[in-house]
DRENLO-254924 format. One record per atom (N, C-alpha, C): residue number from 1; residue in three letters; atom name; x, y, z. Coordinates in Angstrom, 1 decimal. Layout:
BEGIN
- num:residuo:atomo:X:Y:Z
- NUM:ALA:CA:X:Y:Z $
...
This chain:
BEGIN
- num:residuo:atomo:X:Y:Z
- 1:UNK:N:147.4:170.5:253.9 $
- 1:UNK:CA:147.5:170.9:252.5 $
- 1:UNK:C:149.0:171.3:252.2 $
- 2:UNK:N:149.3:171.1:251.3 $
- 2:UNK:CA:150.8:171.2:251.2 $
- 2:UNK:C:151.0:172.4:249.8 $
- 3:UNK:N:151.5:173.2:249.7 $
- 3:UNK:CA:151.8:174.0:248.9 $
- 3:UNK:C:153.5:173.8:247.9 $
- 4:UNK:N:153.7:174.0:246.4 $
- 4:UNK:CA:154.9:174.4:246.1 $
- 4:UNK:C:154.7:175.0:245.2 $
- 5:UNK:N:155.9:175.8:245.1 $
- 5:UNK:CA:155.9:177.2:244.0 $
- 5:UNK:C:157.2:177.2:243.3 $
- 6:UNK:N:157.5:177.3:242.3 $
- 6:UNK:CA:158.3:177.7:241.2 $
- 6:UNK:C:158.7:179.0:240.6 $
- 7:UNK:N:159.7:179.7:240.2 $
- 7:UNK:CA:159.4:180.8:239.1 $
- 7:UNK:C:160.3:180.1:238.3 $
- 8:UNK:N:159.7:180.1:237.1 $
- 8:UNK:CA:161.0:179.6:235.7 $
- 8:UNK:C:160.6:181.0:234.8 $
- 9:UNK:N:161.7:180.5:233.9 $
- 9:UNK:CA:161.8:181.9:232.5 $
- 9:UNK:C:162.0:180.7:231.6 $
- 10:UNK:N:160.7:181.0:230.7 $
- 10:UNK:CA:160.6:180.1:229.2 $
- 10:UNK:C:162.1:180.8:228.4 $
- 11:UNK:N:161.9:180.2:227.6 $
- 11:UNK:CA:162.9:180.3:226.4 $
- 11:UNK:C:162.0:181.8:225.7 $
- 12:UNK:N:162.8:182.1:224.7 $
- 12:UNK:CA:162.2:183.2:223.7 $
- 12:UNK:C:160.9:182.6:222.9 $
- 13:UNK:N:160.2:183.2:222.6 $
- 13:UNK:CA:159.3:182.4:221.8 $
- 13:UNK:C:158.9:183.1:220.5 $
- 14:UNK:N:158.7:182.6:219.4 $
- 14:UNK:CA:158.6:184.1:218.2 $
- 14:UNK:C:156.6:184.1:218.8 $
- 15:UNK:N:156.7:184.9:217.8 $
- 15:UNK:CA:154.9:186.1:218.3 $
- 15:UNK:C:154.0:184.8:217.8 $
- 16:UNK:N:153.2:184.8:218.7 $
- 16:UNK:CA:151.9:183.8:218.4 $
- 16:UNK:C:151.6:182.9:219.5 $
- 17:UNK:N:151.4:181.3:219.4 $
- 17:UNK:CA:150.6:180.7:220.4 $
- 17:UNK:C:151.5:179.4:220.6 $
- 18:UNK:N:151.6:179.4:222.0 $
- 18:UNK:CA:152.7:177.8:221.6 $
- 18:UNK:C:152.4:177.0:222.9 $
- 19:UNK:N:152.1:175.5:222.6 $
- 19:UNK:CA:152.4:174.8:224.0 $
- 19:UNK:C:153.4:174.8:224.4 $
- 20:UNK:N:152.9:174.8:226.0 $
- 20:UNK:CA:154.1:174.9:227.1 $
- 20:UNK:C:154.2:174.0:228.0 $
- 21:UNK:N:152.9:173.1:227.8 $
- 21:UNK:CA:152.0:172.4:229.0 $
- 21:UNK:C:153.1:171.1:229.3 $
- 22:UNK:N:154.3:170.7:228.5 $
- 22:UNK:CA:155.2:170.2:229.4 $
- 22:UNK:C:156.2:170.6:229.9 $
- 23:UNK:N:156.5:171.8:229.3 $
- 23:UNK:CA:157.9:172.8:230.8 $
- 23:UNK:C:157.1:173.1:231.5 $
- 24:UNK:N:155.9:173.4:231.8 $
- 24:UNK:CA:155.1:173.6:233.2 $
- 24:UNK:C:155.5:172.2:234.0 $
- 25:UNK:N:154.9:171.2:233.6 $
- 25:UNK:CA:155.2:170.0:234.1 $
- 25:UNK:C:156.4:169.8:234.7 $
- 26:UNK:N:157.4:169.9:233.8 $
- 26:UNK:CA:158.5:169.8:234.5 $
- 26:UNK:C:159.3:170.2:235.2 $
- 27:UNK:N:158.8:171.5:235.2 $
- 27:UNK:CA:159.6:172.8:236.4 $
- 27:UNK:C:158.6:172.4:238.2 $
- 28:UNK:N:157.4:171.6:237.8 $
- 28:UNK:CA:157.1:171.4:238.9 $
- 28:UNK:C:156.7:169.8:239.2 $
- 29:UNK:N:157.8:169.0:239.5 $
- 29:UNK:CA:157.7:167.4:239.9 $
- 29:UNK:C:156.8:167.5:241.1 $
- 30:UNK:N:157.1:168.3:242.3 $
- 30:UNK:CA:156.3:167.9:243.2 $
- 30:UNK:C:154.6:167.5:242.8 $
- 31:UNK:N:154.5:168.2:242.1 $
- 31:UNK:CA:152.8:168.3:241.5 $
- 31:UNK:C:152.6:166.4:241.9 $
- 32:UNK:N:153.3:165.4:241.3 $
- 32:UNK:CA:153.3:163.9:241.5 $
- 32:UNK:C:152.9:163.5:242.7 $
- 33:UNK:N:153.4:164.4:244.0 $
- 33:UNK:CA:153.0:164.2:245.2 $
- 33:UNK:C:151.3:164.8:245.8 $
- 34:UNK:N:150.6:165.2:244.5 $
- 34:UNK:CA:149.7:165.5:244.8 $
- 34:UNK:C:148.1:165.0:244.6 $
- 35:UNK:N:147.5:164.0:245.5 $
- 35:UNK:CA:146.0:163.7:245.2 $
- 35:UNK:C:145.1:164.3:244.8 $
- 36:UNK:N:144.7:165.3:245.0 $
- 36:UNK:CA:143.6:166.4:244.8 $
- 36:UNK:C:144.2:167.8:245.3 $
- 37:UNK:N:144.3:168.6:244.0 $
- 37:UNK:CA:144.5:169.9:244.1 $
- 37:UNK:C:144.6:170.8:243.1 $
- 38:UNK:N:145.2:171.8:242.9 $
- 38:UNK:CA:145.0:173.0:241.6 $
- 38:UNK:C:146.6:173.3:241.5 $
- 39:UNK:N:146.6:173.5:240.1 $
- 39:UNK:CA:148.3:174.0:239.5 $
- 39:UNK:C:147.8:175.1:239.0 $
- 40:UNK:N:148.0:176.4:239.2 $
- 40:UNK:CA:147.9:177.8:238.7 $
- 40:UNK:C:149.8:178.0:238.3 $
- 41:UNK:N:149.1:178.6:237.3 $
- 41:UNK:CA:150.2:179.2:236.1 $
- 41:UNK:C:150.1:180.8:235.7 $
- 42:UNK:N:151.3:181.5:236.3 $
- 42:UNK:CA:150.7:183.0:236.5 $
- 42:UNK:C:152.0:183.9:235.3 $
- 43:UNK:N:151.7:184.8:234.4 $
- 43:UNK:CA:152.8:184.8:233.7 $
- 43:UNK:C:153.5:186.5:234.5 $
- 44:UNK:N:153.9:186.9:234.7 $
- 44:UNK:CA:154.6:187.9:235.1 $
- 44:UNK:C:154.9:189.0:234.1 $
- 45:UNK:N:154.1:189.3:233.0 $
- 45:UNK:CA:154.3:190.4:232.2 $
- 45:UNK:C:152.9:190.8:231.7 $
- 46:UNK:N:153.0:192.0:230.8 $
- 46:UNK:CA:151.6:192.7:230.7 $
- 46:UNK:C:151.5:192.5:228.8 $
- 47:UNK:N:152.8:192.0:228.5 $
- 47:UNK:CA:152.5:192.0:226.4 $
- 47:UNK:C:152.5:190.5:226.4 $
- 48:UNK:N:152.3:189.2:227.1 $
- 48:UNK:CA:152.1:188.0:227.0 $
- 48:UNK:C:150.8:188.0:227.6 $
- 49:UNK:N:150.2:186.3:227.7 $
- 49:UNK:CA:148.9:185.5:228.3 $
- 49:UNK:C:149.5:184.6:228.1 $
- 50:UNK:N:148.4:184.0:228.9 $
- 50:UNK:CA:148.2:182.4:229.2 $
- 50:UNK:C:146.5:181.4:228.6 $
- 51:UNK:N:146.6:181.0:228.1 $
- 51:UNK:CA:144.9:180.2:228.0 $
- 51:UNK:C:145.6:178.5:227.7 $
- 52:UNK:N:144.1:177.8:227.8 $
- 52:UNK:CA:144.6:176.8:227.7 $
- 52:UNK:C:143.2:176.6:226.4 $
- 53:UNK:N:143.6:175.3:225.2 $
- 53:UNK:CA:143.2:175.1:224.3 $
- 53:UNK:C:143.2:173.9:223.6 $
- 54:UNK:N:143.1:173.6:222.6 $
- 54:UNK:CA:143.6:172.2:221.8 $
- 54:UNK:C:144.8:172.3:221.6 $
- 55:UNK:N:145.6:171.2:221.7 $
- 55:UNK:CA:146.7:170.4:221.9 $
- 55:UNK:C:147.6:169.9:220.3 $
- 56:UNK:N:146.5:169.1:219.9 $
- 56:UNK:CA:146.9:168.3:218.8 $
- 56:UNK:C:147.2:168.5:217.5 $
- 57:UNK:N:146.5:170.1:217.1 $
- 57:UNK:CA:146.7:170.3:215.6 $
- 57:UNK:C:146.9:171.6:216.0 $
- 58:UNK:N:148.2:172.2:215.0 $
- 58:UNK:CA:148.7:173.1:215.3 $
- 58:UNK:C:148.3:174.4:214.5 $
- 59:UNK:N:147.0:174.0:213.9 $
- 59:UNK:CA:147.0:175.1:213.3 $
- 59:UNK:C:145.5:176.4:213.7 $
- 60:UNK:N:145.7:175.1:215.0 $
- 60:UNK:CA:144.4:176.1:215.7 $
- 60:UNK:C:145.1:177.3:216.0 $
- 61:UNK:N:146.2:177.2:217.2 $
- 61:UNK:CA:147.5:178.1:217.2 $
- 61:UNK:C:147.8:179.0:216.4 $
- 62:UNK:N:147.8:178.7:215.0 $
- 62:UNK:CA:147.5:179.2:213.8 $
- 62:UNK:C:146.5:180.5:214.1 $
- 63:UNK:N:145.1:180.1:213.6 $
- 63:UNK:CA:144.4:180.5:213.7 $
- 63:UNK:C:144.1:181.6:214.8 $
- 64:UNK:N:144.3:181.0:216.1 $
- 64:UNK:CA:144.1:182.0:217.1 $
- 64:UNK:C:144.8:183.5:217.1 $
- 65:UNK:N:146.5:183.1:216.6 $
- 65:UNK:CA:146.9:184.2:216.1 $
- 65:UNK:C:146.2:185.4:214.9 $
- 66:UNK:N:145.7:184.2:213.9 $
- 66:UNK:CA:145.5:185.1:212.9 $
- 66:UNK:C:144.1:185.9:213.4 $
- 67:UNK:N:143.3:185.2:213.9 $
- 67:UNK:CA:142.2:185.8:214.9 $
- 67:UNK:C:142.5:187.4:215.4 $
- 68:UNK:N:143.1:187.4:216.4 $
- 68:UNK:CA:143.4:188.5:217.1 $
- 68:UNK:C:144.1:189.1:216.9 $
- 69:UNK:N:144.7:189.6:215.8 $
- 69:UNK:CA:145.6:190.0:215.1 $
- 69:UNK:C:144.3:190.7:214.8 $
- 70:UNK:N:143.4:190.4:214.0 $
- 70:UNK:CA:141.9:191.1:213.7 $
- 70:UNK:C:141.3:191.5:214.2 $
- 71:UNK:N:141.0:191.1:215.6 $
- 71:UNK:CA:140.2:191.7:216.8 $
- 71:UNK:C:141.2:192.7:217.6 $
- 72:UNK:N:142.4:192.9:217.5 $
- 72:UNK:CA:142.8:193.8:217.8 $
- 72:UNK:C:144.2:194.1:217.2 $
- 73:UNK:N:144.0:195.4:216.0 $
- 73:UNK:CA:145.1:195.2:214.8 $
- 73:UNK:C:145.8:196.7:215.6 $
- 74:UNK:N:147.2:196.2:214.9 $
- 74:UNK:CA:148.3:197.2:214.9 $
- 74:UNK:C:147.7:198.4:214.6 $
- 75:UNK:N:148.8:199.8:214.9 $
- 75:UNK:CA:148.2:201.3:214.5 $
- 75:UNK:C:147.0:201.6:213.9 $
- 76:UNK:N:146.5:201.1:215.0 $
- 76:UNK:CA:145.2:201.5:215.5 $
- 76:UNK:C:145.3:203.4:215.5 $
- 77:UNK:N:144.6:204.0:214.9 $
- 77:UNK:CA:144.7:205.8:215.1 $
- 77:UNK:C:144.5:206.0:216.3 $
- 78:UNK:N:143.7:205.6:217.3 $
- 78:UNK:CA:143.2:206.4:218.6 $
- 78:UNK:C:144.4:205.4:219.5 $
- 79:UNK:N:145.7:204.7:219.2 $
- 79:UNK:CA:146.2:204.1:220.3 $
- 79:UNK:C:146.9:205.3:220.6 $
- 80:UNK:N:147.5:205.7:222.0 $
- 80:UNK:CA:148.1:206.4:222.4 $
- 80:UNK:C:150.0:206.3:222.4 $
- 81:UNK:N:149.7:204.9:223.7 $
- 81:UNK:CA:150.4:204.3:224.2 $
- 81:UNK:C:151.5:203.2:222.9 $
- 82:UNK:N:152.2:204.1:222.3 $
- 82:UNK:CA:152.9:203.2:221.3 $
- 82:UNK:C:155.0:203.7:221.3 $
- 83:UNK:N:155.0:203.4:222.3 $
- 83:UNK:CA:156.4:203.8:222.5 $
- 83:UNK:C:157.5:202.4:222.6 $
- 84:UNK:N:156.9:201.4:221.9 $
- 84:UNK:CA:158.0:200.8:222.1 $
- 84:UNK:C:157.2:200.0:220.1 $
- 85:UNK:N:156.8:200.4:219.9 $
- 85:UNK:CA:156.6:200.0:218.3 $
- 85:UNK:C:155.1:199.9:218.2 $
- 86:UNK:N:155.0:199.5:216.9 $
- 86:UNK:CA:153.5:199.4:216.4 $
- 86:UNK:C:152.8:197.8:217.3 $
- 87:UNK:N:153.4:197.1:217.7 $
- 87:UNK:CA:152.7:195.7:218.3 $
- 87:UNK:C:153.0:196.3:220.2 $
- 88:UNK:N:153.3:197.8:220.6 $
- 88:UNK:CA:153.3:197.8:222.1 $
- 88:UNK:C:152.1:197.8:222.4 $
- 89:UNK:N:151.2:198.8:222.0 $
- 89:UNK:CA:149.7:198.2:222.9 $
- 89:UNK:C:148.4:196.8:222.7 $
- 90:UNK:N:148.6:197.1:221.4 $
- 90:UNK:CA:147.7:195.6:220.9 $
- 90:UNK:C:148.6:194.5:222.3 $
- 91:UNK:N:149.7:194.2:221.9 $
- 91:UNK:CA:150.1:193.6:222.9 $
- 91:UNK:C:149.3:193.4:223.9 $
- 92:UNK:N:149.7:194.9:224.9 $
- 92:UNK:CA:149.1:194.8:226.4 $
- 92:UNK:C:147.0:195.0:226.1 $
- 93:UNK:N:146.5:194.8:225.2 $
- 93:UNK:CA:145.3:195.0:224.9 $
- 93:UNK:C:144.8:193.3:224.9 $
- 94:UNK:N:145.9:192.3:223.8 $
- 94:UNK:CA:145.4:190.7:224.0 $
- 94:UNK:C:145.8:190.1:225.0 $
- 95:UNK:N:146.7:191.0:226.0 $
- 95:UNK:CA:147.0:190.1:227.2 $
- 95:UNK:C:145.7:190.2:228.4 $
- 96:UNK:N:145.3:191.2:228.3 $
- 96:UNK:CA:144.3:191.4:229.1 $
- 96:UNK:C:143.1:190.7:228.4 $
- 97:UNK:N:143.0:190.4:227.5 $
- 97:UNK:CA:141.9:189.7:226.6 $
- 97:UNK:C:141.9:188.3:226.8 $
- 98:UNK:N:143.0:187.8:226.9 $
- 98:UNK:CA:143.3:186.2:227.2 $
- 98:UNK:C:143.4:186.1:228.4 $
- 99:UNK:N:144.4:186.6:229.2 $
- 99:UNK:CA:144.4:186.8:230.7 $
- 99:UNK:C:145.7:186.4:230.9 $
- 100:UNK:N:146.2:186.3:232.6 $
- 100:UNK:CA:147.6:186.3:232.9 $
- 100:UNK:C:147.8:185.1:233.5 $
- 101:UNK:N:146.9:184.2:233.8 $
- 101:UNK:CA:146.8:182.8:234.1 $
- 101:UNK:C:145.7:181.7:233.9 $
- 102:UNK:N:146.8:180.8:234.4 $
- 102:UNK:CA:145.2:179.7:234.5 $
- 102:UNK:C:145.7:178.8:235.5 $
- 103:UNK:N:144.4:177.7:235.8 $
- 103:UNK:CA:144.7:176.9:237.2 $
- 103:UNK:C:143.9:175.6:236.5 $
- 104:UNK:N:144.0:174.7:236.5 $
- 104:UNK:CA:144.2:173.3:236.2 $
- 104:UNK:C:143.9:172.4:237.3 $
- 105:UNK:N:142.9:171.4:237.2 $
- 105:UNK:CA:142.7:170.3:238.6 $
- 105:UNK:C:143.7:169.5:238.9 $
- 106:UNK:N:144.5:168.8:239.8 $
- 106:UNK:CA:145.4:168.4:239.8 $
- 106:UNK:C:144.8:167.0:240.4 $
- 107:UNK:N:144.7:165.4:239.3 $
- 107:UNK:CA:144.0:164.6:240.3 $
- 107:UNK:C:145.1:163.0:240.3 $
- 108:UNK:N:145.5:162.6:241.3 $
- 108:UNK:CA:146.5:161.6:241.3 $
- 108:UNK:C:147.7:161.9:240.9 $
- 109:UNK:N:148.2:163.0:241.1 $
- 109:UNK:CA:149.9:163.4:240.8 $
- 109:UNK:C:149.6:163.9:239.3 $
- 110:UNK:N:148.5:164.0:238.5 $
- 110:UNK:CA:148.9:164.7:236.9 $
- 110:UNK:C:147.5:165.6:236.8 $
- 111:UNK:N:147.7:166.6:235.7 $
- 111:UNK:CA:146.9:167.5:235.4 $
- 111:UNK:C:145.7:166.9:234.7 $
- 112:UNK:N:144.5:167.2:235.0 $
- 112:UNK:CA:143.3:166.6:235.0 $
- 112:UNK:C:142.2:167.6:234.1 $
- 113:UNK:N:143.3:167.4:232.7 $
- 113:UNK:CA:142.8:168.3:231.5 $
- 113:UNK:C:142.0:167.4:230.5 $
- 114:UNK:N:141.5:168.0:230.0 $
- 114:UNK:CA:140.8:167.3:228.3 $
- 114:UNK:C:141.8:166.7:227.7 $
- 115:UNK:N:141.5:165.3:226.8 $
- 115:UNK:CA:142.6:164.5:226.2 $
- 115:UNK:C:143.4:165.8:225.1 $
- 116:UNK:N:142.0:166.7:224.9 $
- 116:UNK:CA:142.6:167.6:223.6 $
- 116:UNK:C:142.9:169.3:224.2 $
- 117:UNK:N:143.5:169.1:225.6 $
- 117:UNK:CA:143.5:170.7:226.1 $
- 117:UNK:C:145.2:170.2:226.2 $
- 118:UNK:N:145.5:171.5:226.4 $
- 118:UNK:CA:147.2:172.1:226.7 $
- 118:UNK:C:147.1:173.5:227.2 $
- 119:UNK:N:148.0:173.9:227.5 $
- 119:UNK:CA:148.5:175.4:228.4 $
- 119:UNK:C:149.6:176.4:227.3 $
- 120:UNK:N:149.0:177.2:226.5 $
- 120:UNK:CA:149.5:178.3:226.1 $
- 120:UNK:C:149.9:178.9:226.5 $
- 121:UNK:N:151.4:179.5:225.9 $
- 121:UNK:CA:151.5:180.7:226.1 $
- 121:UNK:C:151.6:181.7:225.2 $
- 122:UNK:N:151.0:183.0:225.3 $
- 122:UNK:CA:150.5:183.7:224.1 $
- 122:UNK:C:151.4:184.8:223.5 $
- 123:UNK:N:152.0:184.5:222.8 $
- 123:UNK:CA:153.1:185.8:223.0 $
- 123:UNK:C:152.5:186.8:221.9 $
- 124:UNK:N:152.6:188.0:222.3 $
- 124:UNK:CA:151.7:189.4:221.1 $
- 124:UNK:C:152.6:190.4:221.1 $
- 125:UNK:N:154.3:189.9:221.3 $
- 125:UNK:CA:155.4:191.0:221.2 $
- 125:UNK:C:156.0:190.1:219.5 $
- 126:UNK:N:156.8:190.7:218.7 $
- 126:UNK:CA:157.6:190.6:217.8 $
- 126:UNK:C:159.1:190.3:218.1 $
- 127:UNK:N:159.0:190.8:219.1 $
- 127:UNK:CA:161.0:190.9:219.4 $
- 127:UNK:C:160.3:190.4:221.0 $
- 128:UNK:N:160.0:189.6:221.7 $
- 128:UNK:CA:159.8:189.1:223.3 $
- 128:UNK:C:161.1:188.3:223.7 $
- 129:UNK:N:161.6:188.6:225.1 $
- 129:UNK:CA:162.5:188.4:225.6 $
- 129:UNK:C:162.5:186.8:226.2 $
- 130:UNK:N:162.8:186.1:227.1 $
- 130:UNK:CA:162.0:184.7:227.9 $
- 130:UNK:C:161.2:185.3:228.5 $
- 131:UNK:N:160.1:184.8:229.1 $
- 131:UNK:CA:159.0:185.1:229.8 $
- 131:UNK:C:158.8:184.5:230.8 $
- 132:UNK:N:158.7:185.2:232.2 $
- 132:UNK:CA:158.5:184.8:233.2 $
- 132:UNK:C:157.3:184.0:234.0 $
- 133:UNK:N:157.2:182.7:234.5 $
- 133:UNK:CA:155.8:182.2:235.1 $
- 133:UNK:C:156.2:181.8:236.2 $
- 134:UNK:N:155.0:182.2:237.1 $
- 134:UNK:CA:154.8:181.7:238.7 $
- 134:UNK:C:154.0:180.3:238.8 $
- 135:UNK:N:154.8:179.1:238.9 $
- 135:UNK:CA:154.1:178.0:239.2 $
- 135:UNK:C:153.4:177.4:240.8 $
- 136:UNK:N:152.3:177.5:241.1 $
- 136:UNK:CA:152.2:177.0:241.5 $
- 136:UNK:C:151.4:175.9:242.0 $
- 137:UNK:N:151.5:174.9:242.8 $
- 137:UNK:CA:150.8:173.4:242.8 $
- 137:UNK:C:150.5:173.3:244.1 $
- 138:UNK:N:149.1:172.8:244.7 $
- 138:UNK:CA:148.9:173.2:246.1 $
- 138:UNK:C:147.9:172.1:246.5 $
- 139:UNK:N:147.5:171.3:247.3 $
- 139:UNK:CA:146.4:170.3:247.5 $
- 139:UNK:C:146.9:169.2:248.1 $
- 140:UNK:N:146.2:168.1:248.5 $
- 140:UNK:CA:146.4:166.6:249.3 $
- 140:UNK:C:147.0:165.6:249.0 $
């Protein structure tokens, strides 16, 4: 079994939902050398996520933000932890809600997703820096 690992830093991204699912791709070519295996995508911070979703119309993206924005709104009274603005805990509240990775089948050198799936990444800061992800691609 053959393992390879990456760390890249996205670009800035404004707050919301954005495909990524080809700078993953491309930060990891070896993946082509792979018949059967898993590509895990791990993000390195606690105010972003990762999920994977529909691809094609962007206003699911849309939606998903406007979503969680509701299921977990700013100055909130009982938040404690608010020292870096009004979006610091909701933040670290939808990252743990969406989660900090995902892993993908890897079948004949490409990712062996739904015609209509892609790889998010979720940003729930207002001012977020680039964001860090651990790529890695591993299998036969």
């Amino acid at each position: 079994m053959d393992f390879y690992q990456k760390e890249i830093q996205l670009r800035s991204y404004a707050r919301g939902f954005h495909l990524i699912t080809d700078t993953v791709i491309d930060a990891i070519p070896e993946l082509r050398k792979i018949n059967t295996g898993f590509l895990q995508v791990f993000i390195k911070h606690t105010s972003a996520s990762l999920t994977i979703n529909e691809n094609a119309d962007p206003t699911v993206r849309t939606d998903f933000e406007s979503h969680i924005n509701t299921m977990v709104p700013e100055n909130a009274p009982y938040y404690v932890h608010n020292y870096e603005g009004a979006d610091d805990m909701p933040a670290h509240i939808k990252a743990s809600l969406m989660g900090a990775s995902v892993q993908v089948p890897i079948t004949q050198g490409r990712l062996n997703m739904g015609i209509w799936q892609g790889i998010y990444l979720c940003e729930h800061r207002n001012h977020a820096s680039g964001r860090k992800l651990v790529i890695t691609a591993y299998g036969q």
